[in-house]
N, CA, C and O atoms as a DFTB+ gen file, in Angstrom:
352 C
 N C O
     1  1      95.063      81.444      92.858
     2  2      96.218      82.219      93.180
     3  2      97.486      81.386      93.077
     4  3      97.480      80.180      92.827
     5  1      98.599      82.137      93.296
     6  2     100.160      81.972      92.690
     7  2     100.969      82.345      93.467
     8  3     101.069      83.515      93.838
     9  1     101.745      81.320      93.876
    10  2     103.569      82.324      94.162
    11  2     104.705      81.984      93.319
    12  3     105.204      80.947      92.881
    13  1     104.944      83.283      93.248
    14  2     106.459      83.839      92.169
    15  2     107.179      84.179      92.630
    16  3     107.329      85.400      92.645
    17  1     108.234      83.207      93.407
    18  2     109.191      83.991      94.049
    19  2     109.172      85.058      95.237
    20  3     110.133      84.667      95.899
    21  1     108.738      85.997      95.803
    22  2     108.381      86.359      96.187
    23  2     107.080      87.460      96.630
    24  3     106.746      88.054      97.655
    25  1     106.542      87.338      95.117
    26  2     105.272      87.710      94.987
    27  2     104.144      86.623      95.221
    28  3     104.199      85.406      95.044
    29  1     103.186      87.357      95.636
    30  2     101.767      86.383      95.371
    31  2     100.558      86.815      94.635
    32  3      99.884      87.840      94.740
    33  1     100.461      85.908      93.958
    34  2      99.069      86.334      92.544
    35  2      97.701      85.824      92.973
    36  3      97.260      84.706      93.242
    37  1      97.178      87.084      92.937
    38  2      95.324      86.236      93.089
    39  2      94.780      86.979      91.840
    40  3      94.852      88.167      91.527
    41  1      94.093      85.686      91.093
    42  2      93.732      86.474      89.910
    43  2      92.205      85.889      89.629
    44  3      92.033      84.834      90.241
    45  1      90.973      86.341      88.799
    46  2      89.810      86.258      89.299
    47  2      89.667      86.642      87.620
    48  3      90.397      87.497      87.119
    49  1      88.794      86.013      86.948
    50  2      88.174      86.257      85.787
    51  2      87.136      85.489      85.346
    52  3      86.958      84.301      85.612
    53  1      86.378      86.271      84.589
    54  2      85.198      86.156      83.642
    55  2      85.341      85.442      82.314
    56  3      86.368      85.046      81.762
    57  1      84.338      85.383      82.006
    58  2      84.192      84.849      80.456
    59  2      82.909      85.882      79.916
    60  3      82.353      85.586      78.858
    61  1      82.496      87.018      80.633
    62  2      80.994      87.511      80.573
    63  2      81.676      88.795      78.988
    64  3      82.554      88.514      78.172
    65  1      80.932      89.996      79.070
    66  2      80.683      90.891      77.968
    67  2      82.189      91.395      77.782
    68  3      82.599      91.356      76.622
    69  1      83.138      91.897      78.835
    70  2      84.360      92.349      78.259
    71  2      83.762      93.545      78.539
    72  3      82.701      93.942      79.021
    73  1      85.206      94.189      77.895
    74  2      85.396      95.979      77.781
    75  2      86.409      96.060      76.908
    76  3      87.469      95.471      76.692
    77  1      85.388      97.535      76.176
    78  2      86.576      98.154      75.225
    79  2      87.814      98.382      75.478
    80  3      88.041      98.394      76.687
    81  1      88.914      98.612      74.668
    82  2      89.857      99.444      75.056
    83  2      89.521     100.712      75.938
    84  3      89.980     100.775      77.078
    85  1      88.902     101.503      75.542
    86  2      88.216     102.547      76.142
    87  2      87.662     102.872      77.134
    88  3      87.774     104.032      77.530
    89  1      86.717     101.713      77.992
    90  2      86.417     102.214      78.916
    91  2      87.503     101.092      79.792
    92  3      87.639     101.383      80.981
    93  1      88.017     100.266      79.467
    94  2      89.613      99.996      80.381
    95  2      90.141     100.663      80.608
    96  3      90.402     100.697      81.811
    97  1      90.683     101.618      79.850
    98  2      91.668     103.086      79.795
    99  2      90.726     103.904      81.027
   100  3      91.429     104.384      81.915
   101  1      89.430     104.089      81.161
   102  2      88.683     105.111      81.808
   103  2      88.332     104.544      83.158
   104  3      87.605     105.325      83.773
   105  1      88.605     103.459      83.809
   106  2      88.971     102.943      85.165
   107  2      90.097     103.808      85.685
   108  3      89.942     104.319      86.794
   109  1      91.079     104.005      85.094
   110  2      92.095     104.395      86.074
   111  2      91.886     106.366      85.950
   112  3      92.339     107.113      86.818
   113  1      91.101     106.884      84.667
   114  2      91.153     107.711      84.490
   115  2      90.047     108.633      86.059
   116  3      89.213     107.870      86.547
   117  1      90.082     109.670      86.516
   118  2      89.263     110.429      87.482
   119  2      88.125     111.073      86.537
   120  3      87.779     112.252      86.617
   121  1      87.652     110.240      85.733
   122  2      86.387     110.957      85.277
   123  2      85.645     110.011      85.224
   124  3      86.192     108.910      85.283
   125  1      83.915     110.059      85.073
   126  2      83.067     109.649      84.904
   127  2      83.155     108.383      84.240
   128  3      83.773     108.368      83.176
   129  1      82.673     107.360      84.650
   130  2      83.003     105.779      83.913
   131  2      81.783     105.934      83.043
   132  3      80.821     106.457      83.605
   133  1      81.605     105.529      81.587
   134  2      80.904     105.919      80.611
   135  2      79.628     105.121      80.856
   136  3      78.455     105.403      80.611
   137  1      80.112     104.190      81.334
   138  2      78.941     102.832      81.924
   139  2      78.212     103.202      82.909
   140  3      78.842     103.097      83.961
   141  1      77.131     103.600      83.052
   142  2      76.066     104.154      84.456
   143  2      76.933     104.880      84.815
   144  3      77.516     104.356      85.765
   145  1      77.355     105.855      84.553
   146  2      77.738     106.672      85.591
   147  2      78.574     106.280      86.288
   148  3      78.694     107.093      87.204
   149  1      79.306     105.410      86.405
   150  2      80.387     104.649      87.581
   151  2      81.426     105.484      87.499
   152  3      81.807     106.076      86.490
   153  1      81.918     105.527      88.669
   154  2      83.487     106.360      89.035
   155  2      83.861     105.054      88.980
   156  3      83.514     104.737      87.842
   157  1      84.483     103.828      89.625
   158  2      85.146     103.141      90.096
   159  2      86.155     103.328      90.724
   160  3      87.130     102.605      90.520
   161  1      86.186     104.204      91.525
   162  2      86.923     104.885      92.971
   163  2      87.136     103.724      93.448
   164  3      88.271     103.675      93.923
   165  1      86.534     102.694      93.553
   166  2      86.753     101.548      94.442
   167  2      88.353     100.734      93.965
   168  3      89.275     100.381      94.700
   169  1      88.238     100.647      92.725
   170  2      89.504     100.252      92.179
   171  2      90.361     100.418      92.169
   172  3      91.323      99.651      92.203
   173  1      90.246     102.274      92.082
   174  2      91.713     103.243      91.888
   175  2      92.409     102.455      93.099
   176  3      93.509     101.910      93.202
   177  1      91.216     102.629      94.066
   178  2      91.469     103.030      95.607
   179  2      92.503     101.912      96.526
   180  3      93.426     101.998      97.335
   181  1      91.602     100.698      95.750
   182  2      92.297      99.464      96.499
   183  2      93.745      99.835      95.296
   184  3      94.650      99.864      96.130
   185  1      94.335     100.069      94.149
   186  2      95.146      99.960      93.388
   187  2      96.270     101.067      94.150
   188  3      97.351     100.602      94.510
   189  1      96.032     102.254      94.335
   190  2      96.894     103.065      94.888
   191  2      97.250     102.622      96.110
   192  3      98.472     102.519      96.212
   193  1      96.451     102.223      97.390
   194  2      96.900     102.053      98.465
   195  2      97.495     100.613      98.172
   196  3      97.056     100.092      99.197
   197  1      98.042      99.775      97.654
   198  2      98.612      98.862      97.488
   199  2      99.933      99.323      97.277
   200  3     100.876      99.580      98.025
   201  1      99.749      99.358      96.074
   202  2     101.416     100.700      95.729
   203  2     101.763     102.172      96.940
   204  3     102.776     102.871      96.956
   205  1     101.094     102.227      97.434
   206  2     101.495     103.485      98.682
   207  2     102.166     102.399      99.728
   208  3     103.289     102.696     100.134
   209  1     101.679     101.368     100.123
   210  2     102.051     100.218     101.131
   211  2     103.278      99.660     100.574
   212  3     104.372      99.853     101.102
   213  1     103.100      98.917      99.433
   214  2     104.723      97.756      98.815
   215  2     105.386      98.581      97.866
   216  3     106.599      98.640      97.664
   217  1     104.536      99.172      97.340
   218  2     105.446     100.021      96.025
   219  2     105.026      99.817      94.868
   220  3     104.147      98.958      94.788
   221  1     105.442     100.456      93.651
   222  2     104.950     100.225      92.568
   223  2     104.623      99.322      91.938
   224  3     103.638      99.267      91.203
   225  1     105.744      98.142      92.233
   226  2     105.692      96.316      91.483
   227  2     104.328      96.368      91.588
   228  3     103.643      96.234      90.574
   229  1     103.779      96.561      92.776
   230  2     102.388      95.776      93.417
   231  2     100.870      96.566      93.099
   232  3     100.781      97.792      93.162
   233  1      99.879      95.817      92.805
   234  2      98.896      96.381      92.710
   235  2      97.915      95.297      92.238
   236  3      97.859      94.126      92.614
   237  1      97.069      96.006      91.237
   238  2      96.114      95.204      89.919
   239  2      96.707      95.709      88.804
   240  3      97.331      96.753      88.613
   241  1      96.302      94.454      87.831
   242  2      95.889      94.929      86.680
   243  2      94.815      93.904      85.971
   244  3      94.759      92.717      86.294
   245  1      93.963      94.497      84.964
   246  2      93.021      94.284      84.423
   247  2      93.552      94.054      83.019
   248  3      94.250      94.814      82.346
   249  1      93.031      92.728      82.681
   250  2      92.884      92.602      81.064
   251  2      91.391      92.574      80.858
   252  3      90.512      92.166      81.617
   253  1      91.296      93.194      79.448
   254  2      89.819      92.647      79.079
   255  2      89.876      92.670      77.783
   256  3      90.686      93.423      77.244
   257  1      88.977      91.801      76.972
   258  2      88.410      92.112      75.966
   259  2      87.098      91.500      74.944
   260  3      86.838      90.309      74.768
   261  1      86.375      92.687      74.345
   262  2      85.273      92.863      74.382
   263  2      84.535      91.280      74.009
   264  3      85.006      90.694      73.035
   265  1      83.709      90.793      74.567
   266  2      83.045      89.680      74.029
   267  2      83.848      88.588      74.682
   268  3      83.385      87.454      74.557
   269  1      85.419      88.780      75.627
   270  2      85.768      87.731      75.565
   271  2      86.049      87.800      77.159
   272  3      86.794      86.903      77.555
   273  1      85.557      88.762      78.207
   274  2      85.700      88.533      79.026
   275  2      86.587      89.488      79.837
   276  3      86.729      90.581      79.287
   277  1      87.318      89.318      81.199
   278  2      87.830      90.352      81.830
   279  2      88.543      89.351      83.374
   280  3      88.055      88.571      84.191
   281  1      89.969      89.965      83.117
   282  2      90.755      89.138      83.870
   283  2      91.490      90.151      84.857
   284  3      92.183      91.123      84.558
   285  1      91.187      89.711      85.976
   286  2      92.075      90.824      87.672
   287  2      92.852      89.968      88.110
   288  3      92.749      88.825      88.555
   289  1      93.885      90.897      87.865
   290  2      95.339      90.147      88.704
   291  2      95.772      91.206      89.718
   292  3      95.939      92.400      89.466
   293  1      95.995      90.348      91.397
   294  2      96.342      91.669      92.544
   295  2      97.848      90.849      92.434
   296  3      98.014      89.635      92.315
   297  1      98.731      91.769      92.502
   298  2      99.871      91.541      92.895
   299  2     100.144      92.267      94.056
   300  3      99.882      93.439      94.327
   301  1     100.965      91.003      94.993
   302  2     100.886      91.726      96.111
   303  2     102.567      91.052      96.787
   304  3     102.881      89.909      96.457
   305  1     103.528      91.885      97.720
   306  2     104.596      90.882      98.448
   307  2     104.101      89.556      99.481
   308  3     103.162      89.432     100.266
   309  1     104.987      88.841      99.148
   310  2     104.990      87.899     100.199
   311  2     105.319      88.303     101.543
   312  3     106.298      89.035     101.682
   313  1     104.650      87.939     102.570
   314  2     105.590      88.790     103.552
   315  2     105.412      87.530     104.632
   316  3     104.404      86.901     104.954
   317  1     106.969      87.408     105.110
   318  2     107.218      86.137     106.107
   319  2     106.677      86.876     107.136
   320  3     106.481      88.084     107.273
   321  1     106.460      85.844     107.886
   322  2     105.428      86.135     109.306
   323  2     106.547      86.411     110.232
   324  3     106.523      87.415     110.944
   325  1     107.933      85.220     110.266
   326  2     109.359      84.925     110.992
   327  2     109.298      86.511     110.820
   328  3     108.729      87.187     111.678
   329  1     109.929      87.132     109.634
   330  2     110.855      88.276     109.333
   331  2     109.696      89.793     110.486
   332  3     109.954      90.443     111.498
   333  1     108.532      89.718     109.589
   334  2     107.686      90.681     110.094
   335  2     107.404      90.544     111.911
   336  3     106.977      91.550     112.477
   337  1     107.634      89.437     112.628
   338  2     107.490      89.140     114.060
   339  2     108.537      90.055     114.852
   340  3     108.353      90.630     115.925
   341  1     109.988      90.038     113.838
   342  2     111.113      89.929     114.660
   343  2     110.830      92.032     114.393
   344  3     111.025      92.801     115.334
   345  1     110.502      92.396     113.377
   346  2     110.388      93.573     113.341
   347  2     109.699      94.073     114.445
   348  3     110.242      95.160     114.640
   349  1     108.884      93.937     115.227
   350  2     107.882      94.246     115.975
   351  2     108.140      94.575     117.568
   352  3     107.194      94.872     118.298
């Protein structure tokens, strides 16, 4: 992981089989993941409630490609502990 200013990066990747364009595109899509049957609800899920919490900047995103692997990046705010205390 990373800080950018006021973002922080945790990013997590493979070197294993990859994914098409296609079924990358079909993670975020609400239909049937072509692969076993997978929804990956789990993804949307953590991806939307990230952006419902900080906002759009923030979330995942996924690179992949086929044969060469598959890379997750969470973007997420920094958030001072000082600033968030005094809110409270």
């Amino acid at each position: 992981g990373w800080r950018q200013e006021d973002r922080l990066y945790l990013e997590v990747a493979d070197n294993g089989v990859g994914m098409s364009p296609e079924m990358l595109s079909s993670i975020w899509d609400h239909k049937v993941h072509p692969h076993k049957g997978l929804h990956c609800i789990g993804i949307r899920n953590v991806h939307e409630r990230i952006r419902l919490n900080y906002g759009n900047a923030y979330g995942l995103k996924i690179r992949s490609e086929l044969d060469n692997g598959t890379t997750v990046t969470l973007g997420l705010p920094v958030i001072d502990d000082a600033v968030e205390l005094k809110g409270q």
